[in-house]
Every structure is written in structure tokens, then in C-alpha cells.
N, C-alpha and C positions, 0 to 999 in steps of 0.2 A: 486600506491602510497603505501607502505610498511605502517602497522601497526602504531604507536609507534611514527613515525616522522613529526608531528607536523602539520599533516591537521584538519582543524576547525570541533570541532562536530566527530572526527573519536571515535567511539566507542570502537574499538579493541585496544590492547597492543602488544607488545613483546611475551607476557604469555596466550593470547588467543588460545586456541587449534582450531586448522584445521581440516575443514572436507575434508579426499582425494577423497573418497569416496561415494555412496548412502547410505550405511552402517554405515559410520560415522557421514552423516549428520543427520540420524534416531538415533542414539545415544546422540549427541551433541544436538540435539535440544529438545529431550526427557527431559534432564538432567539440561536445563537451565532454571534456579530460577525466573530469573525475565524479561521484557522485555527489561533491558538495557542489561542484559547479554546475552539474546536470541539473540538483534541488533550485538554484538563484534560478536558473532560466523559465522551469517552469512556473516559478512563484509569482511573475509576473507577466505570464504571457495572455495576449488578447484575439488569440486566432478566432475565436466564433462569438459571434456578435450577441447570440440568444442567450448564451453561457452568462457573457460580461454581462449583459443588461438585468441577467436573473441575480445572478451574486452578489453585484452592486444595490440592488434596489434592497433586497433583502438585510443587507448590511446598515442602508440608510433607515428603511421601515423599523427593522428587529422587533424581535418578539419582545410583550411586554413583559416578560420575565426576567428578559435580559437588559432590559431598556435603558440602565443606567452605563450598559459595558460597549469599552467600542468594539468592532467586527472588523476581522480579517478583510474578509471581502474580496479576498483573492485563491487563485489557480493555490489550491493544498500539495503541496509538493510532496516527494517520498522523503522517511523520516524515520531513522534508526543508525543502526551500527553501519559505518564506510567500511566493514568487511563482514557483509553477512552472509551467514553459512543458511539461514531461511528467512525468503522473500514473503510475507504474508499480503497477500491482493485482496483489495475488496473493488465494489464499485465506482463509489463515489463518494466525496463529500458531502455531509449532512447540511440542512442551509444553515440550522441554528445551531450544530456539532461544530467540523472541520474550517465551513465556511466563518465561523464565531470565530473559534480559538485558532486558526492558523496551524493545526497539527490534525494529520489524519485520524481519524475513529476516536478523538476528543471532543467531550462535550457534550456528549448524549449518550444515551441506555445503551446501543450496540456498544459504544467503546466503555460504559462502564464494566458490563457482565464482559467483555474481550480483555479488558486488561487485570483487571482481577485474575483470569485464567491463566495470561502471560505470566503475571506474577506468581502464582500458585506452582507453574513448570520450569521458573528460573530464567524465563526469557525479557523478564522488568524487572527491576530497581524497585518498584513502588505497585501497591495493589489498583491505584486510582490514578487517573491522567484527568485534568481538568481544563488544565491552561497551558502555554510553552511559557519556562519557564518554571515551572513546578517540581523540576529536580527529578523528573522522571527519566532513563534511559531504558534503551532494549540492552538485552545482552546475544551478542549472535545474530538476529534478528531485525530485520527492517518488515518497515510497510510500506505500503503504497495501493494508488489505485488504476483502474484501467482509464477513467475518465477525472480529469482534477479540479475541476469545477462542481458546484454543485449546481445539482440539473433541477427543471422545474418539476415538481411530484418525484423528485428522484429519477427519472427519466430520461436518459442522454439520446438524444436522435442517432442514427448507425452515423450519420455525415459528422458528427460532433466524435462520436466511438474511436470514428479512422483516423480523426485531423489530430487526435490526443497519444495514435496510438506509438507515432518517433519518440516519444520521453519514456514509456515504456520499454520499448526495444532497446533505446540506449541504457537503459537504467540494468537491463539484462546482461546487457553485451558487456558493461563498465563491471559490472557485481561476478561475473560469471568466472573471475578464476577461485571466488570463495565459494561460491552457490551452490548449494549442494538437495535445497528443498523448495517448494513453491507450494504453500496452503494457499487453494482458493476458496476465497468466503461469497458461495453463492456462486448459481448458473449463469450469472451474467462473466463474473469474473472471470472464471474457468471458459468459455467461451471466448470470452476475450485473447486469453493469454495465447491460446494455441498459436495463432499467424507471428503472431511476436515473438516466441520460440524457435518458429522456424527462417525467421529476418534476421534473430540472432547467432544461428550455428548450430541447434537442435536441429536433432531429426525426429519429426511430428509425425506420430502413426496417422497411417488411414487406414478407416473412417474414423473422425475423431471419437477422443474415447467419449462414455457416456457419463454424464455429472450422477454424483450420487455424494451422502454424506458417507466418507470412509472410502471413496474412492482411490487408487492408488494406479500412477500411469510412470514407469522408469521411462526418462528419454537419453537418449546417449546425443554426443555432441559430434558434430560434424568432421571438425578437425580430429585428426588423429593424436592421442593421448588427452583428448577433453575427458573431466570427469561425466558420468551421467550425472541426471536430473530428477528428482524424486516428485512428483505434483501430488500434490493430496484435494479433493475434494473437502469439504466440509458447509453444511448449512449456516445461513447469515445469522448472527446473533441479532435478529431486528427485533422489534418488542415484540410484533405479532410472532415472532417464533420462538421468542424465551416466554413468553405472555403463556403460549400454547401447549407447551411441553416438546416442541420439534423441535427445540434442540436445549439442552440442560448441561450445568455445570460438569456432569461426569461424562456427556459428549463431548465438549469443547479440548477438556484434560485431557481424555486419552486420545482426540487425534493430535493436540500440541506435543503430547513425551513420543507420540510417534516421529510429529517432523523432528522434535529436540535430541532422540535419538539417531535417529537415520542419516542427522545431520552433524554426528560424533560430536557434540556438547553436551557438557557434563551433564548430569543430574542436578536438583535442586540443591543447595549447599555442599555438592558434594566436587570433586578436583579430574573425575571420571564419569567417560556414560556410562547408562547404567548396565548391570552384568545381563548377557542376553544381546544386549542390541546391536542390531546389523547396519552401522556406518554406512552410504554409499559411499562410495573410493573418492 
């Protein structure tokens, strides 16, 4: 889906520069101001050639379930609140999810049983995300992933991981005078984040920490008077793991009221966190 022509929520223009490159994408995301402009750039960018040729094909193929609807077909940009107090990371876009509907963890079973959950903790508007466009919003809350393409088997090559990972880092660097939590969904993500933390003004323990669901790593910021940084591990809501029982609606809840607290936003309907919880600064 081109730029400019009238898909719901598309960030990019006509006049959005392209990244062709690794090189450019460290450039273009270095350079962008704010996170809606950071979203345009990514949403069109064509740095790795295996990435475009996967997303595109799939977009022209589509599954015949979808076979009547047209496809994104492009880089899933990050997508929530321009001041969010928690960053949620996952991997990647889904080919027939993110890569369909143009919004991350939309359009397939992870993002059904994920936003249901957001919604249940007051961090959505709506229990169901389908399409952009759909009147969904986060409250507090963005997403994003470490790679914005979707990969072929879900699989990003590490040379694909590194050339994705400057919209990352800026999307930290831009977020980080609100940012206050980072749930990662899955070992890849948590993995990912760490180099990008410390590109952005975190100080990254070593050895890094170890993933685990319920994991919890404080980072403090490099500058003096940065807030710290709360990272929460959590397992991916993929079907084989909600299929399996590794991971269930009352896992998903209590690690969200953890970032939704930690991250001093309110409680579900209510104007206050909840009584108990420990803000980071």
C-alpha cells in the first residue's frame, strides 16, 4: 500500500524519505523529531531486500481468508500513545496480522488474547484491535517491535535484527522523558532491547539479565537526573503458548497491572494507581 493513498492511521506521505539502506535507516531515524515522524519513516522503509520481497509477495499472494482485503505490505511502524509511560516490544510482524492490517499485534490470535488483556488493565479503549481505523487507542502505552517487517517463518536473520535496530533506539531515545516501563513479549525481544538501551542512555547490567516470564531488570539512565527503567519479561502470547497453557489470561493481567502500576497510571476506571503500588520515579 503506497504512502499517501488513503489507508486509515498511515503515518507516511508522498514526502516521507526512504530508508534503502542500513545506513540510511541510522540516519533517518537518528534525525526524527518526534515519534509520529519516527512512525512515517519507518512505515516506508526498504533497507533489506529479503524483508521487502517477503512482505510484498505475501501482501500480493494473501491468504485465502483474507483474499477479498487489501495488505499493508509494509515496515509496521510503532503505534500507541506520543507519550508513553510503557513501551510493550514484541518481535515482529505477523505476515497475515501486522503485515494485513498496518498496525502491530493486529489481526491475528497473539494480538487478539494481547488486547483483550490491555483492555481488561485500562491500557485500551477497546477489548479487540482488527484493523486501523477501528477506534482503538492505548492509554499510556505504546508498541512496537524490534524488527518491522515481517520475516519469513517469523525469522529475522541477526543482519536484518541490527539494520532495524536505529528506529528502535530512536523510538527510546524520543519516548524516554515519559518511559517509565518496557514489557518484553518473548526472548527474542528482551534480547533485542538490551544494545538499544544502552545506544540510548541506559545503563545495561552485565551479564545481561536472564529472560524469564515475570522477569524484572531496574535500569537507571545515564544522564544525571534520568528516570530509571522498569523492563519486565513476559512470554509471547502466540497460539502455541495460549494453545498450551504457557501462558493464560491471569498471566498476561498480572504482569500488565505490574507495568500499569510501576508505570504510576491509574487503575482500570479508576483517576489513581492502585493503593500499594510502587511508581518508578
Amino acid at each position: 500500500m503506497p504512502p499517501g493513498t488513503g489507508w486509515p492511521e498511515d503515518p507516511a506521505t508522498v514526502q516521507t524519505p526512504v530508508a534503502a539502506d542500513p545506513g540510511q535507516v541510522a540516519v533517518l531515524a537518528a534525525s526524527a523529531g518526534s515519534l509520529a515522524e519516527l512512525a512515517a519513516r519507518q512505515s516506508v522503509c526498504r533497507a533489506c531486500p529479503r524483508l521487502v520481497a517477503w512482505r510484498e509477495d505475501v501482501a500480493g499472494i494473501r491468504r485465502r481468508s483474507f483474499q477479498d482485503e487489501p495488505y499493508w505490505g509494509r515496515p509496521v511502524p510503532g503505534w500507541g500513545d506520543e507519550h508513553p509511560r510503557v513501551l510493550i516490544l514484541g518481535l515482529a510482524p505477523a505476515a497475515h496480522g501486522g503485515n494485513r492490517t498496518g498496525r502491530v499485534f493486529t489481526g491475528d490470535r497473539s494480538g487478539d488474547f494481547l488486547f483483550a488483556a490491555l483492555w481488561r488493565s485500562g491500557l485500551a479503549r477497546q477489548p479487540t484491535s482488527v484493523r486501523a481505523g477501528d477506534g482503538q487507542r492505548l492509554t499510556g502505552a505504546r508498541m512496537s517491535a524490534a524488527v518491522r517487517c515481517a520475516p519469513p517463518a517469523n525469522k529475522p536473520e541477526p543482519a536484518e535484527r541490527d539494520a532495524c535496530a536505529p528506529w528502535l533506539t530512536a523510538e527510546l531515545t524520543v519516548a524516554a522523558a515519559d518511559l517509565r516501563v518496557i514489557l518484553c513479549l518473548g526472548g527474542f525481544a528482551w534480547q533485542a532491547l538490551w544494545p538499544r538501551l544502552a545506544a540510548a542512555g541506559w545503563v545495561v547490567p552485565r551479564p545481561r539479565p536472564a529472560f524469564g516470564h515475570g522477569a524484572e531488570v531496574t535500569v537507571a539512565r545515564s544522564a544525571p537526573g534520568g528516570a530509571p527503567l522498569l523492563v519486565l519479561g513476559c512470554y509471547h502470547p502466540s497460539q502455541q503458548n495460549t494453545f498450551t497453557g504457557r501462558v493464560t489470561d491471569a498471566m498476561l493481567d498480572q504482569v500488565l497491572q505490574r507495568a500499569r502500576s510501576a508505570a504510576g497510571l491509574p487503575a482500570p476506571g479508576g483517576t489513581e494507581p492502585e493503593p500499594g503500588s510502587v511508581p518508578v520515579p
